[in-house]
N, C-alpha and C positions, 0 to 999 in steps of 0.2 A: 690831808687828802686820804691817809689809809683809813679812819674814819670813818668816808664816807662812801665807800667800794660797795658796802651793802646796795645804796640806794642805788648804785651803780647799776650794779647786777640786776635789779628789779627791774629798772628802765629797759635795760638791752631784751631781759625777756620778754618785757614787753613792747619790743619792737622800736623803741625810742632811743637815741644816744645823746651826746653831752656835750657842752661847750662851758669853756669856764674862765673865771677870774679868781685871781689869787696876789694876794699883797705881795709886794717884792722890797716896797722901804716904808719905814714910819720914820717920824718924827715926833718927838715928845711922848706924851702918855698917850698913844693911840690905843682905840678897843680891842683890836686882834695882833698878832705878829708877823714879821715874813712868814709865806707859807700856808694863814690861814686861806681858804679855800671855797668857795660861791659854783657848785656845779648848776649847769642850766641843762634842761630836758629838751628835747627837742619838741616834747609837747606842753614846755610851758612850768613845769614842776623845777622845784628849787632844792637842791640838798647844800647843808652849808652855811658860811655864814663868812664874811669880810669884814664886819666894822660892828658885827653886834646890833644890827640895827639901823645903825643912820644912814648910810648909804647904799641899802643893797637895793631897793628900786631903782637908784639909779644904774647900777653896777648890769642891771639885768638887761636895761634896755639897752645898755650897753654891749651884755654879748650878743642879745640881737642884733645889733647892728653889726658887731663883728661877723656873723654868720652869713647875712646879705652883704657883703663887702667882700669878705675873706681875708681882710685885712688884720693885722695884730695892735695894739694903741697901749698905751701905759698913759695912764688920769692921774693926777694928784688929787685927792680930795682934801680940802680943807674942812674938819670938824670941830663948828665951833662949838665952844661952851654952849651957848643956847640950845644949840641941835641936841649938846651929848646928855646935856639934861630930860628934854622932850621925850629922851627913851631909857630914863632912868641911869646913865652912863656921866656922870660929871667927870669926864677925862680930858674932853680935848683933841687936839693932836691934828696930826697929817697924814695920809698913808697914799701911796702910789700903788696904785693897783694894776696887772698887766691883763687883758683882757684879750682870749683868743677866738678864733673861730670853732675851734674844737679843742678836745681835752688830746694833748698828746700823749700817741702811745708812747712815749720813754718815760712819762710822767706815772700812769697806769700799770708800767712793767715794772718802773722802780719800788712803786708802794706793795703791787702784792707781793714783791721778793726783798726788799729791805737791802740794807748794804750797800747803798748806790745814791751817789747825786747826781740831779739831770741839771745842765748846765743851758739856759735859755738864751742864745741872745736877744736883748731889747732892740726894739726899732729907733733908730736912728734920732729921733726925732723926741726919744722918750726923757723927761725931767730927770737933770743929772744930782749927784748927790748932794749938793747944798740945799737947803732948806728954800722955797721959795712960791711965789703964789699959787691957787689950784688952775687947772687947764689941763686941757689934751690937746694930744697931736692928731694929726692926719695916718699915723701909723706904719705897716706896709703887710707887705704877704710873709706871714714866717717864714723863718730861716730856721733849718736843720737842730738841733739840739745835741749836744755833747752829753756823755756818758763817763763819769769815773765809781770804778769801784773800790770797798775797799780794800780788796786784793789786789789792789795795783793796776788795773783794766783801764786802760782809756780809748775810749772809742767815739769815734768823729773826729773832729781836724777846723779849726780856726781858720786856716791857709794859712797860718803863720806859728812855725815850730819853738818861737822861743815863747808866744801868746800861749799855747798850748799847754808846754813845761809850765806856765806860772798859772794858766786855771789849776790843773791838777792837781798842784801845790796848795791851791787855796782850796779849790773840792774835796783834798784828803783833811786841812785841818775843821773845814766847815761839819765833814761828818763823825770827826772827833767829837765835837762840840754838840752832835744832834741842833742846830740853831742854822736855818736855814737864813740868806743875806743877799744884796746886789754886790757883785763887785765893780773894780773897773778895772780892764787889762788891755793892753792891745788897742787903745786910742777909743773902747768902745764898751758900755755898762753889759754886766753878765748876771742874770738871777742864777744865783746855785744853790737846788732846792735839794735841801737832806731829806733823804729816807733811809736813817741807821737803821744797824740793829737794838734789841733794847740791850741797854746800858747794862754793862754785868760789875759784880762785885765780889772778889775772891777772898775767902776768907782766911787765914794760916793762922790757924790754934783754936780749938775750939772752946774757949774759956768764956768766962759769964759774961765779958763785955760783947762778944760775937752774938750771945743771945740777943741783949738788945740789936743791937749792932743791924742784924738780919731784918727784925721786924722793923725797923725806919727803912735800910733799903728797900724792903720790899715796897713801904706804903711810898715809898718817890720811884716805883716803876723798875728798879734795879733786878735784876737775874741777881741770885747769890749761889756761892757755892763756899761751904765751907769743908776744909781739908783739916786734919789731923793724925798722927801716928799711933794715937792713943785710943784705941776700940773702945774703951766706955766714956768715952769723950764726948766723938763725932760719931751721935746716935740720934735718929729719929727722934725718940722719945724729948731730949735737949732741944732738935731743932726740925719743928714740926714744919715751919716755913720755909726751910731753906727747898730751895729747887733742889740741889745738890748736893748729900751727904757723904764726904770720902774721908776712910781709912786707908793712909798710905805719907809716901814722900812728898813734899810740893813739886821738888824738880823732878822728878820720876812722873808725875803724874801730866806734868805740863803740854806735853804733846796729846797725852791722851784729852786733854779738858781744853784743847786747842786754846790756851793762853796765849793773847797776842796784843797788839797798839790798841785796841779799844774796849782794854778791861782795867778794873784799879785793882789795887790789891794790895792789902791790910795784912801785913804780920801781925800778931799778940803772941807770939810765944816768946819767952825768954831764957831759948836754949838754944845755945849758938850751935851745935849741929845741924839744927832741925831748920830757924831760922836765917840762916845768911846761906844756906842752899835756896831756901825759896827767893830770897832777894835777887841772887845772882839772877837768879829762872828769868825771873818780869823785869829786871832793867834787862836783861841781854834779849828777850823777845821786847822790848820796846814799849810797856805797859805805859797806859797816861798816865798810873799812879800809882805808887809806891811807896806806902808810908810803915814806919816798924816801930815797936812802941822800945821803951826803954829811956833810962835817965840821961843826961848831956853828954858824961863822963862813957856811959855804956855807948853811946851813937859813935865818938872820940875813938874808943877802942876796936866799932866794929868797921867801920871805915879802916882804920889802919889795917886792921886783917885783910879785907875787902881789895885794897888796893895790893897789898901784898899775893893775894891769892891772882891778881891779872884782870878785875874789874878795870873800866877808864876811867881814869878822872870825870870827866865829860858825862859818864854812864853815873856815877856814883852818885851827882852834883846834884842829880835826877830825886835820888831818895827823901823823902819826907820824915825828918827824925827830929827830936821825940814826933811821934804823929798826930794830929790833928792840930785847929786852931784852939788858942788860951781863950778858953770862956772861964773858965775857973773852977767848973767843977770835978767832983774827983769819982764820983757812984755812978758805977756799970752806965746805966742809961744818959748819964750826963756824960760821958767819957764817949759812946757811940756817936752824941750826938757832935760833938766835937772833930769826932774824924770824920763824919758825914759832911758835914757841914766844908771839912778842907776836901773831900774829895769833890764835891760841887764847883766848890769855888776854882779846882782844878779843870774841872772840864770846862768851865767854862772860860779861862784865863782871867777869872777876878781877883781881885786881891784880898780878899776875906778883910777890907776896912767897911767902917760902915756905909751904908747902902745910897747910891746918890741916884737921881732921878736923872736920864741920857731922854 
């Protein structure tokens, strides 16, 4: 959706506003994901795209209809193989698309401010999450939209306080994950559509695997910030791409650099003053990752200090040690790519085995 705010903007200047569809579940290898996004112009113009192709005529006449009704509808569309070829796409799949009469504003506020998931309920009536034939409903009139942020904000109300406590639940780990999804709470399916911020990656030690290190985050969309104590370390010159170059403490700086739940961060030093201060920092601010390099024996010994010093068990269990996943290699850039690769697999709760097709 943030994407497509451009074509937004144009439309409203010129006097036109928007109605849209946006996928809320797939099935198998569908073309787009939850979230991808089909705006409709009120004169007619299209920003967007649902399925890549094969269904977005349909998808159209669809929010037309939405708009003379006023009504809200979730389709299932089944794409078959023959379709997905016809537009160059040999994938397949299913996808449930929820189709409104207008784009809503909590939808529009969350993408230009980021940090927020808008929580939609489906209509009644909408295909629940087992897999099964295509169709639409009869629909109904939206219903209000929920708001969490990721400071903790919840705004709007289910009528029911324990429904509430478990979207929120599910809206804080959804925009961990930047992976927007239907859920079900409360006897009834919920689209809870991420709009994170972008993804940051902390760096502690400014040594040559950080080098690479930096330039993979940056090309998978990561913010980086790398920290060092060391002035001829953490310098420009070394790291022309980092967003953030600091000389200083990790835990001394961590309020400054607002480290918090939805950043990772990579130790590479291996100097226990320098490093298990920064550790303490991101598990006690609640980072989603935490990984520190060093041998089996060294991870053995810093835990035992770690917990001596008043970490929790619970908090510690948290750490990623030695760091990254066993690819096998051991040069600078094979080594970045190996924590890259567990820091992924962390956001996302995968298990860094090999890749299966859901």
């Amino acid at each position: 959706m943030k994407e497509l705010l451009p074509d937004l903007d144009t439309w409203r200047a010129g006097g036109a506003d928007a109605a849209r569809a946006v996928v809320v579940r797939m099935f198998g290898s569908a073309p787009r994901p939850p979230g991808a996004t089909l705006l409709v112009a009120t004169d007619g113009r299209l920003a967007g795209s649902v399925s890549g192709g094969c269904v977005e005529g349909a998808a159209f006449e669809e929010v037309e209809e939405a708009r003379r009704t006023g009504r809200s509808r979730v389709i299932r569309y089944g794409i078959s193989d023959e379709q997905a070829w016809d537009v160059g796409l040999a994938c397949g799949g299913t996808i449930d698309v929820l189709v409104e009469p207008m784009l809503r504003p909590e939808v529009e506020a969350a993408a230009r401010s980021l940090g927020q998931a808008v929580i939609t309920p489906l209509p009644a009536d909408a295909p629940g999450p087992a897999f099964g034939p295509a169709g639409r409903g009869e629909g109904a009139a939206p219903e209000p939209a929920l708001v969490a942020e990721e400071s903790g904000v919840f705004r709007g109300t289910s009528g029911d306080a324990a429904t509430d406590a478990e979207l929120q639940r599910l809206a804080g780990d959804i925009l961990l994950r930047g992976t927007s999804r239907t859920v079900e709470a409360g006897g009834r399916s919920w689209f809870i559509e991420a709009f994170p911020h972008r993804p940051r990656l902390v760096i502690v030690g400014a040594v040559q695997v950080a080098i690479a290190l930096v330039a993979l985050a940056r090309t998978m969309g990561y913010e980086t910030v790398v920290i060092d104590g060391r002035a001829t370390f953490a310098t420009r010159e070394r790291f022309p791409d980092a967003d953030q170059v600091i000389v200083g403490w990790p835990d001394e700086l961590a309020d400054e650099i607002g480290l918090g739940p939805s950043d990772a961060v990579a130790v590479l030093t291996h100097d226990v003053k320098f490093d298990e201060p920064a550790i303490v920092a991101a598990l006690a601010r609640g980072c989603r990752y935490v990984g520190a390099v060093g041998s089996r024996k060294t991870q053995a010994d810093r835990r035992a200090r770690l917990l001596e010093a008043g970490v929790r068990p619970d908090d510690l269990a948290r750490l990623r040690g030695p760091i990254g996943l066993d690819l096998g290699g051991r040069e600078p850039a094979e080594m970045a790519l190996a924590i890259m690769s567990e820091i992924v697999a962390a956001r996302y709760g995968a298990s860094g085995s090999p890749m299966s097709v859901r």
